[in-house]
Structure formats: structure tokens, C-alpha cells
N, C-alpha and C positions, 0 to 999 in steps of 0.2 A: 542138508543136502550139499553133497560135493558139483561145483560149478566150473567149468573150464572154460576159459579164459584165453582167446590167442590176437583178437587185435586191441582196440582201446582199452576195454572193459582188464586191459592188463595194467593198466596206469594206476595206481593206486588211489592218486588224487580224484579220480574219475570216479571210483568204486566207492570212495568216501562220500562221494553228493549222491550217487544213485542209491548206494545201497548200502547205510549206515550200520549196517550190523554184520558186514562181512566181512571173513577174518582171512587172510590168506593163508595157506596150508604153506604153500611153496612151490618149484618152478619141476618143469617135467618136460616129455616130450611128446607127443600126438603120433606116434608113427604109421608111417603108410599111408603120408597126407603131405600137399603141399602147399604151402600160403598161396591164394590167390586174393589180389582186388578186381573187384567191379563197383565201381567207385566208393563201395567198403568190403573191408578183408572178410574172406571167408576161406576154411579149407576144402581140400575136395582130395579123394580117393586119389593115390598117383604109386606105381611101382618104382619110383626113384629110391635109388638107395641114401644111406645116412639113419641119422637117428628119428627126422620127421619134422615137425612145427613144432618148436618153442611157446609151450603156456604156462601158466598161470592157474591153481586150483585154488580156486576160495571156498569157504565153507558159507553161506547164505540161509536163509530162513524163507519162511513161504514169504511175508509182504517185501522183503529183498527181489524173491523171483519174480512179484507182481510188476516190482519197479523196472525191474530187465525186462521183460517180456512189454510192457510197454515203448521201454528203451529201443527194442530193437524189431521194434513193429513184429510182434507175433501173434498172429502166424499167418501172415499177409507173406513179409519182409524173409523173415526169417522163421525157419521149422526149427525145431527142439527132437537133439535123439540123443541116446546113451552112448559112450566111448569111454573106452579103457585108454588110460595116462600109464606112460612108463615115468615115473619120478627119477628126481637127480639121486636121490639115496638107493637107486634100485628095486625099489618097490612098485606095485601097480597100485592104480585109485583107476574104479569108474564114477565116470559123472553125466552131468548133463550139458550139450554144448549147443549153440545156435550154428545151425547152417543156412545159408543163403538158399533162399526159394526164391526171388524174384533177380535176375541177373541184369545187369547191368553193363556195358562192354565199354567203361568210362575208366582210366585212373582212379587213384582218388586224391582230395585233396592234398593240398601240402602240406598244412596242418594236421591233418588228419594223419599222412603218414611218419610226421615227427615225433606225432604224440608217441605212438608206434617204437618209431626207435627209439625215444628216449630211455619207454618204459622197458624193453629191453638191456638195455644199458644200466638202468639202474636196480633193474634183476640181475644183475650179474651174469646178463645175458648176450653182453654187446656182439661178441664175437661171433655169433649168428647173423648179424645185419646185413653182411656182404653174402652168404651161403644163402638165407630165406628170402628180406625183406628184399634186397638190390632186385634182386631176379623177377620177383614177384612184380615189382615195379616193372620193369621193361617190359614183360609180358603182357600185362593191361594196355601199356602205350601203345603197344604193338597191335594187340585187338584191336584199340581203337582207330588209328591206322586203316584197318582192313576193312572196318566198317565204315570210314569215310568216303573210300576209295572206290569202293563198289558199282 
């Protein structure tokens, strides 16, 4: 089963202890989507132009997906729906991806959002961090902000 991958679960290191038999295909884009956190990443439906969210498609097995689906509180946390990936070769893959079902109007950690960037950066992917993740950042602080304020 093809798994798409756009915040930690892009770290390699990470996907190594959750889910030992997952192989990574390679890097793509999520389009017609835009990174958001609530105190963790999730995408969401956006007409913004560009090519989209920067992921990640591994290939996993069912006790892989057991261990994600624990991983990311399903299906409390996080729903599970199918999405077409535009790949870096130009090809499509569809997979399965988690979306945020309970929202959060928090940053997220800092750790949390380093891991993030790193695993971009070592995808080959740096040059997206000021385009995606920067932004994605301020926006949450911003939420949060308005929810204090109120």
C-alpha cells in the first residue's frame, strides 16, 4: 500500500522505529493543498497556486499501517482518505494519507517542527521550507493569537 507522508512520518529515522518494513518510493507533491499546523501538521484543501505540499510516499504493509494508525490516533486524531501524488519524475501515485480530524489552534512544537525541516532538507527538499513550512508557521501563531485575544 502506497502511504503519503507530509509532516514527521517524513523523517526517515522516524518511519525506521514506527514502521520497519517501510520502504520509501520517493518525493512528490500533494497539490491543491496547503501545509497547515495545529499543534501538528496536517493538509487542507487551498486554491493557492504552485505545485502544492512537499511528501513523501512510502510503500508499507498492513502491520506498518497498524503501527501509523496508532501512531496518529486513528481515527479520533486523524481520518484516513485516498490522494493522488504528482511525483518528482512526473508521474502520479495514489495513496492513503492522514488528515486532521480533531483541530487544534496551537503551533506546534519546536522539535516537532525541526524534525520537519530537517526531513526536508535531507529529501532534497530544503528549498520548500521558506515557500511551505515558514508560512505554515506563522499562520498557526497567528490562530493562536486570535484565540487568546478573544
Amino acid at each position: 500500500m502506497k502511504y503519503i507522508a507530509y509532516g514527521s512520518n517524513m523523517v526517515e529515522e522516524q518511519m525506521a522505529h514506527r514502521c520497519p518494513n517501510a520502504r520509501l518510493i520517493g518525493m512528490g507533491y500533494l497539490p491543491n493543498h496547503r501545509l497547515e499546523f495545529y499543534l501538528h501538521a496536517t493538509v487542507e484543501r487551498s486554491k493557492a497556486k504552485g505545485p502544492g505540499v512537499p511528501v513523501a510516499v512510502w510503500e508499507i504493509d498492513e502491520e506498518d499501517e497498524k503501527s501509523l494508525d496508532r501512531y496518529e490516533g486513528y481515527p479520533n486524531y486523524y481520518i484516513k482518505r485516498r490522494k493522488k501524488v504528482r511525483m518528482n519524475d512526473g508521474s502520479e501515485i495514489e495513496g492513503m494519507i492522514y488528515l486532521m480530524n480533531l483541530i487544534r489552534p496551537y503551533p506546534p512544537y519546536r522539535q516537532y517542527y525541526l524534525g520537519i525541516r530537517e526531513a526536508y532538507e535531507k529529501l532534497g527538499m530544503g528549498h520548500e521550507v521558506s515557500r511551505v513550512l515558514v508560512p505554515a508557521l506563522y499562520r498557526s501563531h497567528a490562530r493562536t493569537e486570535r484565540c487568546q485575544y478573544r
